[in-house]
C-alpha positions in Angstrom: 0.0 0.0 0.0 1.3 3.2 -0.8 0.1 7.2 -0.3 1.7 9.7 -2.9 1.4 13.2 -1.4 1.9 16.7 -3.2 1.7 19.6 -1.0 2.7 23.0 -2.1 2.6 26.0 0.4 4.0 29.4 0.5 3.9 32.8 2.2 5.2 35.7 1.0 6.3 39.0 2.8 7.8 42.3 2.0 10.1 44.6 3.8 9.2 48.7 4.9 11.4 51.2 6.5 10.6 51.3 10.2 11.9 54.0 12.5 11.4 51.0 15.6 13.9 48.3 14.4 17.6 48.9 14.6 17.9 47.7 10.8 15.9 50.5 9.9 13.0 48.2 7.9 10.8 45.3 8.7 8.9 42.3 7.5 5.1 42.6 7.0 3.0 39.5 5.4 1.4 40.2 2.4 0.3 36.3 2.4 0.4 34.6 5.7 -0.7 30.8 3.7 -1.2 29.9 0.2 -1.2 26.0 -0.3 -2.8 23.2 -2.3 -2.6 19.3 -1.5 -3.4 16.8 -3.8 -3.0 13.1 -2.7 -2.6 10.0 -5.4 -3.6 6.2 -3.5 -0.9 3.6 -5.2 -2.7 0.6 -4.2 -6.2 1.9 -5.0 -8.0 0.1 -8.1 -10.6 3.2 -8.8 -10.4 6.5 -8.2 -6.8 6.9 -6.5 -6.5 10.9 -7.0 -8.3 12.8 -3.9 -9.6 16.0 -4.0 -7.9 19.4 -4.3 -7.9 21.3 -1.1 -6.7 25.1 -1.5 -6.5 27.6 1.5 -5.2 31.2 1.5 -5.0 33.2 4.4 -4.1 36.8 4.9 -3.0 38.9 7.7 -4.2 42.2 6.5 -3.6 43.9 10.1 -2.4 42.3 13.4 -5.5 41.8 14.7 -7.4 41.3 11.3 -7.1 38.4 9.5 -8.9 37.0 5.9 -9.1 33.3 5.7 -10.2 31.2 2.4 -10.4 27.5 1.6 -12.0 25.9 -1.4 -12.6 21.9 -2.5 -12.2 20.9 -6.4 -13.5 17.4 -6.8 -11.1 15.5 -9.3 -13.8 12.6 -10.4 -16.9 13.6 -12.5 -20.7 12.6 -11.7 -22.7 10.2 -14.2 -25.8 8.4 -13.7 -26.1 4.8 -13.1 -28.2 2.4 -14.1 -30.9 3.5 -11.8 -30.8 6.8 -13.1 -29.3 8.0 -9.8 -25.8 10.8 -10.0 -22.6 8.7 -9.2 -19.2 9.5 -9.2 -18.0 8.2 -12.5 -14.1 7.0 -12.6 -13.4 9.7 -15.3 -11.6 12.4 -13.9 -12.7 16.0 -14.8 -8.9 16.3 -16.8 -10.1 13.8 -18.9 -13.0 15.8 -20.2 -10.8 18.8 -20.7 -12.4 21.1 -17.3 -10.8 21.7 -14.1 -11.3 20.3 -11.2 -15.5 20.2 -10.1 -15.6 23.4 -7.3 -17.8 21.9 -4.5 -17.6 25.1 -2.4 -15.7 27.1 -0.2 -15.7 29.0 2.9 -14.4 32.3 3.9 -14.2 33.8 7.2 -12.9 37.6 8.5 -12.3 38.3 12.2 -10.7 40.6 13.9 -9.9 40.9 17.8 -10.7 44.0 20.3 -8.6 43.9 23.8 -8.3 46.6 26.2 -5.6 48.7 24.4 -8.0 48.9 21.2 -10.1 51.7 22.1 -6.8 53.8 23.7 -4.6 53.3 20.8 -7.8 55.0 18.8 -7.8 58.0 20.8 -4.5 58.0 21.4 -4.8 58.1 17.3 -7.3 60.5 17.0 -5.9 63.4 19.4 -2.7 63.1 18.2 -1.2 61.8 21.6 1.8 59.1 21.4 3.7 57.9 24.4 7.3 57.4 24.9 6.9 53.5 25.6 4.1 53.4 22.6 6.8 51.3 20.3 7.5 48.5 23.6 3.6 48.8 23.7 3.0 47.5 20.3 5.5 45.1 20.3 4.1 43.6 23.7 0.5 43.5 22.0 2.3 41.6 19.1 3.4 38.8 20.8 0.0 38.5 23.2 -2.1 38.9 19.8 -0.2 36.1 17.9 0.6 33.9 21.1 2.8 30.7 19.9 2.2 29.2 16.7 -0.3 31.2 15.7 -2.8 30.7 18.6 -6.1 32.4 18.7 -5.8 36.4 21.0 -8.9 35.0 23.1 -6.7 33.0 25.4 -5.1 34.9 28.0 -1.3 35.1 27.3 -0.4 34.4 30.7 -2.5 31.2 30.9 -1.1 29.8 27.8 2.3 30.4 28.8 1.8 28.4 32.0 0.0 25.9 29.9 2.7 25.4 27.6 5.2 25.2 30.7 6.2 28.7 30.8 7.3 30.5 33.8 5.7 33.1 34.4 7.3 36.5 33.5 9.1 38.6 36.6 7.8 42.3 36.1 7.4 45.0 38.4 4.1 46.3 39.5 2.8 49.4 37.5 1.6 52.0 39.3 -0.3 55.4 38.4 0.5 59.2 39.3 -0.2 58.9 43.1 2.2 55.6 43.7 -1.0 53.0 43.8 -1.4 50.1 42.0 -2.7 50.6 38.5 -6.4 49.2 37.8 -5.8 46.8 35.1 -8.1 44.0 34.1 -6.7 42.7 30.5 -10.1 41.3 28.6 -9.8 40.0 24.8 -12.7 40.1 22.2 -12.3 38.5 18.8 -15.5 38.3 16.3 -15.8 36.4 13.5 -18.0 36.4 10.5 -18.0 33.5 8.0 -19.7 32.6 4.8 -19.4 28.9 3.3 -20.7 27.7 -0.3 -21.5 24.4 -0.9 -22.7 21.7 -3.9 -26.6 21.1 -2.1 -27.2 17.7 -3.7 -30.9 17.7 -2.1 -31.7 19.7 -5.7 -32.1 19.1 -8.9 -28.8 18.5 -11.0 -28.2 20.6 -14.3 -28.3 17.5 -16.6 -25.9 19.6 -19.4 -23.2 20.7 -16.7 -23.8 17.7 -14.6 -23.6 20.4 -11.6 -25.6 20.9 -8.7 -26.6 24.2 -7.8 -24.9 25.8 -4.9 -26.2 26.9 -1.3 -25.3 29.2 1.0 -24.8 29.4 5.2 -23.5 32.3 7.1 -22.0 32.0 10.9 -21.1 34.6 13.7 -19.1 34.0 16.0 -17.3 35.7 18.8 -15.0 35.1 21.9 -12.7 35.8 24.1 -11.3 35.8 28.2 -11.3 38.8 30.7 -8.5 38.3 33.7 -10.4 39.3 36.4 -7.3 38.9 38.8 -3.9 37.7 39.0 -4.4 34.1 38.1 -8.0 34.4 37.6 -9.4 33.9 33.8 -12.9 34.1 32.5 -13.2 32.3 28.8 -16.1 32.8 26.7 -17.6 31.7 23.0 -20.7 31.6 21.5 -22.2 32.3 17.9 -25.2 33.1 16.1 -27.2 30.6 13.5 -28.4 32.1 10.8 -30.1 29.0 9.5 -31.7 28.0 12.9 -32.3 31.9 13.7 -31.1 30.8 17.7 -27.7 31.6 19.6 -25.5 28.8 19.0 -23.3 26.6 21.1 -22.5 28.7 24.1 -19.8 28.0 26.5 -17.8 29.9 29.5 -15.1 28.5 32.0 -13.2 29.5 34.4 -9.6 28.6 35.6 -7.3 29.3 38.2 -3.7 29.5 38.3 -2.6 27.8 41.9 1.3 27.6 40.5 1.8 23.8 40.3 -1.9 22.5 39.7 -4.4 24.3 38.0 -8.5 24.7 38.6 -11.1 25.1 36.1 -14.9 24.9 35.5 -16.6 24.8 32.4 -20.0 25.6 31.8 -22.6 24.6 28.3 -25.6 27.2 28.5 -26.5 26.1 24.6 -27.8 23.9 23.3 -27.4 21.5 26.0 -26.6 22.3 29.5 -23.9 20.5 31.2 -21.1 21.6 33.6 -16.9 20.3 33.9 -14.6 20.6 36.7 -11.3 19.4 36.6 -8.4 19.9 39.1 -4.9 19.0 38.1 -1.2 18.8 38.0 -0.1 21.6 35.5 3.1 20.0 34.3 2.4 17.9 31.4 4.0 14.7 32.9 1.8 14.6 35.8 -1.4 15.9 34.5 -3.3 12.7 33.8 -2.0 11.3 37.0 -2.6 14.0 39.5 -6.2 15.1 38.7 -9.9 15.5 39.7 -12.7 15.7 37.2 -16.3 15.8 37.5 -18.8 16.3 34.9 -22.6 16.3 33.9 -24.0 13.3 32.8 -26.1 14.0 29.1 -29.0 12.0 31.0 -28.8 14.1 33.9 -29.1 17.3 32.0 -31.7 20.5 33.0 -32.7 23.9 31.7 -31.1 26.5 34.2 -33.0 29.6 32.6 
């Protein structure tokens, strides 16, 4: 048995002068993703060519990014001999078209935190600090976190997630020498849009297509650190098919240094509730823990 593989992906990035880094320019991404993976089965008998998956995904700001994925089937439809639409073993090459689109989705989100609004009227009145550059380049690294992860999970609880320690800073304080009010929150909203082949129509008999539907989502989340140590995480959504809030969720965890508490809550569409305390280091963390959970029979309305 055998699995042949072709993969191509690429980014590409151009450089600006910048007054901030000591080479005098930087790097921005133009395209953060552009790929396409097609897959050939050696040891199939029909049909050994998969599907053509392409996604492209742009970073147009630091906290707005365009994402885009689209299918192209690689076999044709026919119809048997019961007059039902098949997939034929003729590819779509073979009848001199492309690929058969079967839909795509696209998606745009963009992420609101507690500096958001200040840098805007920071923007608008014309004010800039002296520590507006370390600023921005602190917001960088908690907008992007590692590997690309998501701005609605608080920095400092993925760094202790990921085995971090946690960073050693000095308390900020305002004009009178107190303790400066600070209660870092994250927002991100999405929007997406996805078309698909809907096979419960008619096909066009001439093309041999079907005709193409349409569903749209909203989504948002985010987390709010109420304290040191203390993180509120949040998602839900919108249906636009079922005209209802979708899947709602909301936890919260605690940082106690070496273990780690949280509690999880469903509100939609079924209610159910997770508490878990464990080890935080990776090694230990299926040993040294404590779970309970709702049962789906056990299951009631709270509102």
């Amino acid at each position: 048995q055998g699995l042949g593989t072709m993969s191509v992906s690429n980014n590409l990035e151009m450089k600006v002068k910048s007054d901030r880094d000591s080479t005098g320019e930087k790097k921005i991404s133009l395209i953060d993703e552009l790929s396409g993976t097609l897959s050939y089965n050696l040891a199939a008998k029909e049909r050994p060519w998969s599907d053509l998956s392409t996604r492209l995904r742009l970073k147009l700001t630091q906290k707005y990014t365009f994402s885009l994925s689209a299918s192209f089937a690689t076999y044709a439809y026919k119809f048997n001999e019961n007059g039902q639409v098949v997939q034929s073993d003729r590819t779509e090459w073979s009848y001199g078209r492309f690929g058969r689109f079967q839909g795509m989705s696209q998606s745009l989100s963009y992420t609101f935190n507690n500096q958001t609004f200040k840098k805007l009227f920071d923007f608008l009145t014309g004010k800039k600090s002296a520590n507006s550059a370390k600023k921005e380049g602190d917001d960088k690294d908690e907008d992007e976190g590692k590997d690309g992860e998501d701005a609605n999970v608080d920095p400092e609880l993925r760094q202790a997630r990921n085995g971090g320690a946690k960073k050693k800073e000095k308390a900020k304080t305002d004009a009178d020498g107190y303790m400066a009010f600070s209660m870092p929150w994250s927002l991100t909203v999405s929007y997406g849009i996805s078309m698909y082949e809907d096979r419960s129509k008619e096909i066009n008999v001439r093309r041999m297509r079907y005709p193409f539907s349409f569903t749209q989502t909203l989504n948002f989340s985010g987390y709010l650190r109420i304290s040191d140590g203390w993180n509120i995480s949040f998602s839900s959504g919108y249906d636009f098919v079922q005209k209802k809030i979708s899947m709602t969720t909301a936890s919260l965890a605690r940082d106690l240094h070496c273990f780690e508490m949280s509690a999880s809550v469903v509100l939609k569409p079924y209610s159910s509730f997770n508490f878990t305390f464990r080890a935080r280091a990776s090694e230990l963390a299926d040993a040294l823990k404590w779970e309970k959970r709702s049962a789906y029979s056990s299951n009631i309305d709270w509102y």
